[in-house]
Phi, psi and omega in degrees: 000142189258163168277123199304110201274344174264145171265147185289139197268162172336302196271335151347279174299335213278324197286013199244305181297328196276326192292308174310307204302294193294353162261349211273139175221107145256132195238067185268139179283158182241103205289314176245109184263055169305334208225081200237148185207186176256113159270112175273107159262137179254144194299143171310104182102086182128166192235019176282143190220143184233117164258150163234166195226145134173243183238131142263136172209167176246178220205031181121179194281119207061028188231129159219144180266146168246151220226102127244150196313353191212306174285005171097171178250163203209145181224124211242152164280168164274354136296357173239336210240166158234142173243116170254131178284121177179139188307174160254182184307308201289339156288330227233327163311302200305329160316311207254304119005313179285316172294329202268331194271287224293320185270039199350065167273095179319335212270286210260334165294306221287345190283323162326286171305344176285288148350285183318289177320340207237354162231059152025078199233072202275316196289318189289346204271272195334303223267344168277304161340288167306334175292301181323314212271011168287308207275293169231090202277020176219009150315144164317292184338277151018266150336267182338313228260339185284337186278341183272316186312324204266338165284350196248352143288358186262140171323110193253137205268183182041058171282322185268310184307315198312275183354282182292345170298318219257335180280337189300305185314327133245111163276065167229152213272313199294332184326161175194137322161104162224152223191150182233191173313293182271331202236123166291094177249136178252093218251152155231021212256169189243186193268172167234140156278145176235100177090249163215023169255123165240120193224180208233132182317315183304301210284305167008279193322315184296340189257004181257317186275354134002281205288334162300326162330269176301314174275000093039267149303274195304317173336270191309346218259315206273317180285339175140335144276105185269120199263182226243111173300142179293163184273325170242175181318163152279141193253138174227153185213111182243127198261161173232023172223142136005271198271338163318299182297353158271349199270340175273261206335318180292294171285355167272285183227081188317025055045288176311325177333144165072352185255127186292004195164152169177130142320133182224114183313291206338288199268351204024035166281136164237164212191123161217188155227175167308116170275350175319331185279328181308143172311322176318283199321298189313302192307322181290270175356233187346333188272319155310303180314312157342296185277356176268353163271318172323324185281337073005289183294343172260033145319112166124320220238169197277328187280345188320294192335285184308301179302322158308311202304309201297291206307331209265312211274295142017267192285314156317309183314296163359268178318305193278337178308347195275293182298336157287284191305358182289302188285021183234295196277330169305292203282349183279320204237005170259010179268303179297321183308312192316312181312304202269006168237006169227042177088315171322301193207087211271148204325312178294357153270173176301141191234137153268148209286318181267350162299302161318301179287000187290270215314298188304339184232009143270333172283320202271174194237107176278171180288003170266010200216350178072225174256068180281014170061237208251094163104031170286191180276089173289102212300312175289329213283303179347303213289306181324283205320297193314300185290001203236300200279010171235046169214095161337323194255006163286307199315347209268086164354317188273337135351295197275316183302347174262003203081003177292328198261332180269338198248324152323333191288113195267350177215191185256013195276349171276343143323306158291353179251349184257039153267325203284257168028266179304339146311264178011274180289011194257322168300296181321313194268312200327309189301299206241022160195070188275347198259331161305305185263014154311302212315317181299303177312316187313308165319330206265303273252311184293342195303127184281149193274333190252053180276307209118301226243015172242123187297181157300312191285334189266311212278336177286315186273304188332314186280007183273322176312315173287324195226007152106200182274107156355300164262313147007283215292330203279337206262329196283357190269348167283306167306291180337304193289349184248023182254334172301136212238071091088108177317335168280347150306329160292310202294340183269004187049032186258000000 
């Protein structure tokens, strides 16, 4: 995506924040939930509604504050915000733990962790794990997750060639070199306060693709497949403006153009940017500052209220939009990376597309979802899906299962709807017909890039090979799709 060359005016910016408002579903875990709830707040002057998950309690009459974990409180009227009562992630783990723990039910730990991993609960993932592995340590279940825990503690080697690959691959002098357990990232980016935390943009990165990383792994380990870990580091490049990073892109693959991020099989580099730098942001940013001054000059006048109110839910709003889209691109395309260094769909084969973005957008965590860990409900992915599977002449699975649907596609908003499409069936089986499509994937996997010879018509029967009668398969994968629910849809009881 280039970078916005005009700045946006106040009323712009303001209708780019109300349309952003109206997708955001955040669903943050709260490491101590005594008191946890849904708040809808709606913007003053507008019909934009915000939910937040976290901690509330009052604090006077018709006044309560919401607690979030990291940004700090914020104080809502009961005139402005509604709290619907509903568990949250970390009450409703702790539910499913406490239970499982009272009937020490081995059974009832792996439904817990499964729970944990899917709200990207990691430390809570481990603490069912161990539990499990109390009650029975020589379960299959077991095994797998010690064996996947245990590659993924071995050392990984030739950290210095990676190294000189990922500096040739961008030669510029300002870059500098930061490194994790797993991952080499080659950076130009500074520190940030997020709240009241200040971490430097690299390590952030680093510790978010971690955690894509580990779940990742124990995710297949925990369904029945331990996949095979890489031997050296993962090479990554987090540029910390924009336009440096359309200005490398541009000269790798005009393709690429317009893409917020992306893995290159060739070089297995994945590459991104500070999403903070995009012309959106800047224009939401500056629309902010607006409004904490707009929040100073009405100090004193009948309007302070409303203008605290705007201006503080606003400036959270940002903020936290910055660090979710960082965590939508990240969790998408360090997915891609994974696939191809961990045997699933390995670089030197034919990849098919939608098996790849399937997979890759079952990993990721949209910006409409916070950290919604593995398989969360994506609201857009949802929608896309929706607009493709009511249009007759898109709809047909075999369509989709050859690439026919991605190569039909004339723009980019019909791209975006034949992703949902490949969420969608990437969801249904990874939950209910997971061991076909290890088997299907193995298949794909084998396929030589430089045969030549494989049709549209060979690629519709393998996946009929893998899964059965075709229409069947389509209709229990429809049904499936209209039991899925949205957090906001929990949170709303519908």
């Amino acid at each position: 995506m280039t970078a916005c060359k005009q700045k946006m005016s106040p009323a712009q910016a303001s209708k780019v924040l109300q349309r952003l408002c109206m997708a955001c579903v955040w669903t943050l875990a709260v490491s101590v939930c005594t008191l946890a709830d849904f708040v809808v707040y709606r913007l003053p002057g507008t019909e934009v509604t915000v939910l937040l998950e976290g901690k509330t309690k009052g604090v006077g009459q018709g006044v309560f504050e919401y607690t979030h974990p990291s940004l700090g409180t914020l104080t809502f009227s009961h005139q402005s915000a509604l709290i619907i009562k509903a568990p949250t992630k970390t009450e409703e783990y702790r539910r499913l733990f406490g239970q499982a723990r009272q009937e020490q039910s081995f059974d009832g730990y792996i439904q817990a962790a499964r729970f944990a991993i899917r709200s990207g609960m990691l430390d809570e993932f481990r603490e069912c794990c161990n539990a499990a592995y109390k009650i029975q340590p020589d379960h299959p279940t077991i095994a797998r997750l010690l064996e996947a825990r245990k590659r993924i503690k071995q050392p990984l080697d030739q950290w210095d060639k990676c190294e000189k690959e990922l500096r040739e691959s961008v030669p510029l002098s300002s870059m500098e070199i930061a490194r994790s357990e797993h991952y080499l990232l080659l950076h130009d980016t500074n520190a940030s306060k997020v709240g009241r935390r200040r971490q430097s943009r690299s390590q952030s990165r680093l510790e978010l693709l971690e955690k894509v990383y580990e779940s990742y792994f124990m995710k297949f380990a925990l369904e029945g497949e331990v996949l095979e870990t890489p031997k050296e580091p993962m090479k990554v490049v987090l540029f910390g403006q924009e336009k440096d990073y359309v200005s490398y892109t541009q000269q790798r693959d005009a393709g690429l153009i317009g893409a917020l991020g992306y893995w290159s099989a060739q070089d297995n580099v994945a590459v991104f940017f500070d999403q903070g730098t995009t012309g959106r942001m800047k224009a939401l940013e500056e629309h902010s500052k607006e409004l904490q001054r707009n929040k100073v000059r009405a100090r004193g006048t009948i309007q302070a209220k409303d203008a605290a109110y705007l201006a503080n839910t606003v400036d959270l709003l940002v903020k936290l939009t910055r660090e979710e889209d960082d965590i939508e691109v990240v969790s998408h395309e360090a997915t891609h990376q994974l696939a191809g260094n961990s045997g699933i769909m390995p670089r030197n084969k034919v990849a098919l597309r939608w098996a790849h973005e399937g997979l890759a957008s079952y990993f990721e965590t949209s910006n409409d979802a916070g950290w919604g860990g593995i398989g969360a409900v994506n609201e857009g992915r949802l929608k896309s899906y929706y607009r493709v599977s009511n249009d007759p002449r898109r709809a047909d699975i075999g369509l989709l299962v050859c690439d026919g649907l991605f190569d039909l596609a004339r723009n980019q908003q019909q791209e975006a709807e034949v992703y949902g499409q490949a969420w969608g069936l990437t969801h249904f089986l990874m939950e209910k017909r997971f061991v076909e499509l290890m088997g299907y994937y193995r298949k794909i996997s084998a396929i030589e890039s430089s045969s030549g010879q494989v049709t549209r018509g060979d690629l519709v029967k393998l996946f009929a090979e893998s899964f059965g009668d075709l229409r069947k398969l389509e209709r229990e994968w429809h049904a499936y799709m209209r039991e899925l629910k949205t957090d906001l849809d929990r949170a709303r009881g519908q």
